[in-house]
C-alpha positions in Angstrom: 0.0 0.0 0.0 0.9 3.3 -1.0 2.0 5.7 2.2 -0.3 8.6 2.4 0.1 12.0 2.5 0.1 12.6 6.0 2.2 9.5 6.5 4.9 11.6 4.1 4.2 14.4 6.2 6.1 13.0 9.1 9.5 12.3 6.9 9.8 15.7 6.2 12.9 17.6 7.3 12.2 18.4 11.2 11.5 14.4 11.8 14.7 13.2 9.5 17.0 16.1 11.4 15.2 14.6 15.1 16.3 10.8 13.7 20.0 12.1 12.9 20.0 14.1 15.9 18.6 10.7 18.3 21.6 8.6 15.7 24.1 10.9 16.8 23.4 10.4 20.9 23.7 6.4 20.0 26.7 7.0 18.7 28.7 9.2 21.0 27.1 7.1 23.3 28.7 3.9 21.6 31.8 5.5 21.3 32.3 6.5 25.1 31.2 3.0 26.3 34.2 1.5 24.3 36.9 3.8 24.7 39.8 2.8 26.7 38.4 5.3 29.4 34.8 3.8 30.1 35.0 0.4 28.4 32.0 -1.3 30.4 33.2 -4.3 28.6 37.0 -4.4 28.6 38.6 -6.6 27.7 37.0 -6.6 24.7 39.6 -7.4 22.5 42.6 -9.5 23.1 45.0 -8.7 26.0 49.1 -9.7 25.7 50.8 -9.8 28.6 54.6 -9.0 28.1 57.0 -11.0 30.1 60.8 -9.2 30.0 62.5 -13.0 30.2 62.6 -15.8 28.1 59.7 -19.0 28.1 60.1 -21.4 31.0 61.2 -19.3 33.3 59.1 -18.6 36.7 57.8 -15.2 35.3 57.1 -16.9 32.2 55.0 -19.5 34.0 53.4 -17.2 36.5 52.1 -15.0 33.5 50.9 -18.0 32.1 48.7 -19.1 34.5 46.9 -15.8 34.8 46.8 -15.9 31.0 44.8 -19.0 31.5 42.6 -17.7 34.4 41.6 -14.3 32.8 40.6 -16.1 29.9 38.3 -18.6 31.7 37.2 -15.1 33.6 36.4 -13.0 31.0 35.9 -15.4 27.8 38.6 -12.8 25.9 42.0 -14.3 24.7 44.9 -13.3 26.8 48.5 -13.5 25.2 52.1 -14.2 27.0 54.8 -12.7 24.8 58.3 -12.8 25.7 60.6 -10.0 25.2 64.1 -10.9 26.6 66.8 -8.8 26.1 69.0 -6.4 27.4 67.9 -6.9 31.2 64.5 -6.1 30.9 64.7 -2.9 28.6 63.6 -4.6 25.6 60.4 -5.5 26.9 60.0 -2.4 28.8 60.5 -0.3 25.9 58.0 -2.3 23.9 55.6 -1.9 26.4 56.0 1.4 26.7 55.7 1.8 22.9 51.9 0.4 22.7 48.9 2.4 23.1 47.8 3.5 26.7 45.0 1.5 26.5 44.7 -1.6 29.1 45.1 -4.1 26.5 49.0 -4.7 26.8 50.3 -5.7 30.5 53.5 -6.2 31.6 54.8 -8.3 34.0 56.7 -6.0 37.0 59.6 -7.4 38.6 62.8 -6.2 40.7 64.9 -6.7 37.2 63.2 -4.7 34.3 61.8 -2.6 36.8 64.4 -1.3 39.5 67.5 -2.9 39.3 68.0 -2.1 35.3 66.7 1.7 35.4 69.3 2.2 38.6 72.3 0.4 37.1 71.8 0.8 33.3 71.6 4.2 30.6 68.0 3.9 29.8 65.3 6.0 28.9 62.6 5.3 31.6 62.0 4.6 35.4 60.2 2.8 37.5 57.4 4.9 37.2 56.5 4.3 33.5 54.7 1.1 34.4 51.7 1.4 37.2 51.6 -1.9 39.0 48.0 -2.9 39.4 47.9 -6.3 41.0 50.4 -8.9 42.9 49.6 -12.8 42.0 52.7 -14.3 43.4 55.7 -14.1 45.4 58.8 -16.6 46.2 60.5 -15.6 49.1 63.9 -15.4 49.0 66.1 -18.2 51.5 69.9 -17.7 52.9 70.8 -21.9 52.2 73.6 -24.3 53.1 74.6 -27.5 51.8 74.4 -31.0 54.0 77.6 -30.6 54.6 77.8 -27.6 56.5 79.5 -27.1 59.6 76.7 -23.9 59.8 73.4 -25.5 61.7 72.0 -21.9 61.6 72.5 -18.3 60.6 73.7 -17.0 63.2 77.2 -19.7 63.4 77.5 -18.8 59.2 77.5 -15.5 60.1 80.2 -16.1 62.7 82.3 -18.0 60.2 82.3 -15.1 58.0 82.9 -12.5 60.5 85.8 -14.5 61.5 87.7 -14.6 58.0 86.3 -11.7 56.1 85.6 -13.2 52.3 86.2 -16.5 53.1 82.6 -17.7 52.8 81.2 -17.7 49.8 77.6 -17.1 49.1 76.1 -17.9 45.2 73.6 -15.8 43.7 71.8 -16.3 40.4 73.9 -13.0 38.6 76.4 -9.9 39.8 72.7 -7.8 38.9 70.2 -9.7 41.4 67.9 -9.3 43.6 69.9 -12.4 45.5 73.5 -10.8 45.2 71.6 -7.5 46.1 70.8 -9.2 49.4 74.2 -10.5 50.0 75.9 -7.2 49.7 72.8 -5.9 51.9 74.0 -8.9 54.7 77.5 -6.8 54.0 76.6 -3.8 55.7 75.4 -1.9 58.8 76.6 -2.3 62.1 75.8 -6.4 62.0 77.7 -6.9 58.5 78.4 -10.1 57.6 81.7 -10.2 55.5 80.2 -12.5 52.9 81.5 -13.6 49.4 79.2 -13.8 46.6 79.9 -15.7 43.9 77.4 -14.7 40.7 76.1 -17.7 38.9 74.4 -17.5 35.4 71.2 -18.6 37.0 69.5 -20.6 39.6 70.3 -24.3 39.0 74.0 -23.3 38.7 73.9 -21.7 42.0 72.2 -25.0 43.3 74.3 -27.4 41.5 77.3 -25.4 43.4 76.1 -25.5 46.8 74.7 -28.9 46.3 78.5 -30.0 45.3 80.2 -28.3 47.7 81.9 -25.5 45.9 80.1 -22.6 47.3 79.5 -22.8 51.4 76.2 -21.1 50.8 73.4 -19.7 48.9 70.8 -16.8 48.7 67.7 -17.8 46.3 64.1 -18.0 45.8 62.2 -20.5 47.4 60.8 -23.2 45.2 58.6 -26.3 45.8 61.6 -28.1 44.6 63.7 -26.2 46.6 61.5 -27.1 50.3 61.5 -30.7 49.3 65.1 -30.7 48.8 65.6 -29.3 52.3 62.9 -32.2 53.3 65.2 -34.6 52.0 68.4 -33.3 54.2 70.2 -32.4 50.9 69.9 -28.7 52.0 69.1 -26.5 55.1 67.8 -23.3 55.2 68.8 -20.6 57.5 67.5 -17.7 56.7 63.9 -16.2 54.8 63.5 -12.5 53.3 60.4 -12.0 54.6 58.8 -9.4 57.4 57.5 -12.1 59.3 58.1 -16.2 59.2 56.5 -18.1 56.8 53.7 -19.7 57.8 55.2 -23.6 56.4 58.6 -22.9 57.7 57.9 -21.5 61.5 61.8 -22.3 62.9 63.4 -20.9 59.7 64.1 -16.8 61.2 63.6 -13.9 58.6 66.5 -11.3 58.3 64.6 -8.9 59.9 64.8 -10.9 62.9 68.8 -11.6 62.3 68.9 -7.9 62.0 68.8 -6.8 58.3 65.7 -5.3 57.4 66.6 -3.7 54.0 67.1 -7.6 52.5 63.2 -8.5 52.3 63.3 -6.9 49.2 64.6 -9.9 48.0 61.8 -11.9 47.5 60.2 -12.0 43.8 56.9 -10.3 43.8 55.2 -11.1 40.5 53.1 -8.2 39.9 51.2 -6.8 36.7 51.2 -3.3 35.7 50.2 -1.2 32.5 51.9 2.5 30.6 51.3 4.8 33.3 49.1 7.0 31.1 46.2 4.3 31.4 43.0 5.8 32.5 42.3 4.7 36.0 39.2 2.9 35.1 41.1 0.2 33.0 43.3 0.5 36.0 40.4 -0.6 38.4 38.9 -2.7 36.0 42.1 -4.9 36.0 42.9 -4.7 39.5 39.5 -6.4 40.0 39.9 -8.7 37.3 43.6 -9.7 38.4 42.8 -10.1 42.2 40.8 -12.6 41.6 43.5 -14.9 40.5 44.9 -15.8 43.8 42.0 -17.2 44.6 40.7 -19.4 42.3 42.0 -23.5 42.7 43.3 -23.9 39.2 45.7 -20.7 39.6 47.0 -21.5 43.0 47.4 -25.5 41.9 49.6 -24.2 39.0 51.5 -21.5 41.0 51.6 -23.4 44.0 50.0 -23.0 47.5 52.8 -21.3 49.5 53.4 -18.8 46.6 50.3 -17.3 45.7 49.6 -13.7 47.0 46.7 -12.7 49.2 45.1 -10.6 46.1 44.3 -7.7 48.7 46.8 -4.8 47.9 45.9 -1.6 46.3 47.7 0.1 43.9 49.2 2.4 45.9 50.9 -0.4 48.0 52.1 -1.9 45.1 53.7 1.7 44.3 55.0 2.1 47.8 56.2 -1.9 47.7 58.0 -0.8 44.1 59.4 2.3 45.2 60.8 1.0 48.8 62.8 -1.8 46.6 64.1 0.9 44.4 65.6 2.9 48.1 66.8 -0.3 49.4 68.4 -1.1 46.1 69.9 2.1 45.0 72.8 2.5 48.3 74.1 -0.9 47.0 73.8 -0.8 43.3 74.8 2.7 42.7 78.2 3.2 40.8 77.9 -0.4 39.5 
C-alpha cells in the first residue's frame, strides 16, 4: 500500500533532522562505552601480557597461569609474549611503545623494573609502568649444603665474621635481587663479610652449593627447593620476609637476624600497565587480576605457598615498588 500524505508528512525535514540528531546520541554514546576510558566491557579485545625474560622461566610461567585464568574469567583471549633482552629494557621499551590502553600488560619485577633503570643508561623509570595487582611471590632463603659445619644463621654469620671473604655465598647474577641481598647482609653495624659468587642462573647456583663449591646460597624459594631441604640435601637458614612463613615457622627472617633492608629480595610477581592508562582500566584490572589468587586452578599451578593474598591496592604496590628501588639504590649505585 501506497504511504499517504500525512504518512509523508512525518518524513519531512524536522523528523529526519530529530532521527539524525537521536543517531548521533547512540553513537557518542557507543563510542564513550568502548573507549579505553569507560569500556563497560573491557577486555574486549585480546589482552598480551609481556614477560621481559625468556619461556620457561618462573615469570614466564606465572604469567601464564593468569593468561589461562583471565581467559576462563572473561571469555577474551589473553596472550604471554616474551621479550628478553638487554635486562628487561627490551620489553619495557616495547611496552612502553603500545597504546595506553589496558590491553597490553606487563609483568613488573625487581629486574626490568628497579634494578636495570638504577644500574643501566635507559630512557625510563620505574614509574612508567603502574603496577596494578600482585599474583605471586617466592621468598627469597639464605641456604647451606648437608655438609655444612653452619646449623643456623647465626654460626655462618660467625664464620664469615671470623675470616672476612672467606665464605662464599652464590647468587643467580652480579645484577640480582639475591646478590643485592648478600651485599645488603655486607653492611650496617651487624655486616656479615660474605662472598658472593654470581652464577648465570639458579640451577648453577644450586648445583654449586649442592656439590660443595660454594658454602652457601641466597635464592628464591621453590617447591623443589622445600622438598630438597625435606630430604636433608639442603638447610635453610634464613627467609626474606617481614614475618616467618607460615610452612617454615623455625626458619628466622632477616629482619629478625637484623637486616631489614634484604626482604626486598623476594620476587613479587606483579602486573602493571603504561602509566598513562586511565584509571578505570586500571580498576577494571585490579579487579579482574585479584581474583586470581584465589581461584583453585591458579594456585594448583603457582603453588600454594606462593600465591599472594590478592588484597593490595595500587598504591601499596607503588609504595612496595618504590621502597625496593631505596633499598636497592645504596648498594647498586656506581655499578
Amino acid at each position: 500500500m501506497k504511504p499517504t500524505t500525512a504518512t509523508r508528512a512525518g518524513r519531512g525535514p524536522r523528523a529526519v533532522l530529530t532521527a539524525l540528531a537521536a543517531c548521533v546520541a547512540l553513537a557518542v554514546a557507543s563510542c564513550a562505552s568502548t573507549s579505553a576510558g569507560g569500556d563497560a566491557k573491557y577486555p574486549s579485545e585480546p589482552v598480551t601480557i609481556v614477560v621481559p625474560y625468556t619461556a620457561g622461566g618462573v615469570s614466564d610461567v606465572t604469567m601464564r597461569a593468569l593468561a589461562d585464568f583471565l581467559q576462563r574469567e572473561t571469555g577474551q583471549t589473553f596472550l604471554v609474549e616474551n621479550r628478553d633482552g638487554a635486562s628487561g629494557a627490551v620489553a619495557m621499551r616495547y611496552t612502553l611503545n603500545q597504546p595506553a590502553d589496558g590491553y597490553t600488560l606487563f609483568n613488573i619485577g625487581q629486574g626490568a623494573n628497579v634494578i636495570t633503570p638504577i644500574v643501566e643508561d635507559v630512557d625510563y623509570d620505574r614509574h612508567a609502568i603502574t603496577p596494578v595487582a600482585n599474583v605471586a611471590a617466592y621468598p627469597s632463603a639464605l641456604v647451606v649444603g648437608k655438609n655444612s659445619p653452619a646449623r643456623n644463621a647465626e654460626e655462618l654469620f660467625d664464620l664469615a665474621r671470623k675470616s672476612p671473604g672467606s665464605v662464599s655465598v652464590g647468587t643467580a647474577g652480579a645484577t640480582t635481587p639475591g646478590q643485592i641481598a648478600v651485599e645488603q647482609l655486607g653492611t650496617g653495624p651487624n655486616a656479615v663479610p660474605f662472598k658472593p659468587v654470581p652464577f648465570p642462573g639458579n640451577a648453577e647456583a644450586l648445583t654449586a652449593v649442592l656439590g660443595g663449591n660454594v658454602d652457601a646460597l641466597e635464592i628464591n624459594l621453590t617447591d623443589d627447593l622445600l622438598s630438597r631441604a625435606d630430604k636433608g640435601e639442603i638447610q635453610l637458614l634464613g627467609v626474606g620476609t617481614p614475618e616467618r612463613l607460615p610452612y617454615l615457622p623455625d626458619v628466622p627472617t632477616f629482619v629478625e637476624l637484623g637486616f631489614d633492608k634484604a626482604i626486598y629480595s623476594t620476587s613479587s610477581y606483579l602486573v602493571g600497565v603504561h602509566k598513562d592508562t586511565d584509571q578505570a582500566i586500571i580498576d577494571k584490572l585490579a579487579e579482574l587480576i585479584n581474583k586470581a589468587p584465589k581461584d583453585p586452578q591458579f594456585r594448583k599451578k603457582i603453588g600454594e605457598r606462593f600465591v599472594a593474598k590478592g588484597d593490595e591496592s595500587v598504591d601499596e604496590l607503588v609504595k612496595y615498588v618504590d621502597d625496593t628501588d631505596a633499598a636497592y639504590r645504596p648498594i647498586l649505585k656506581g655499578k
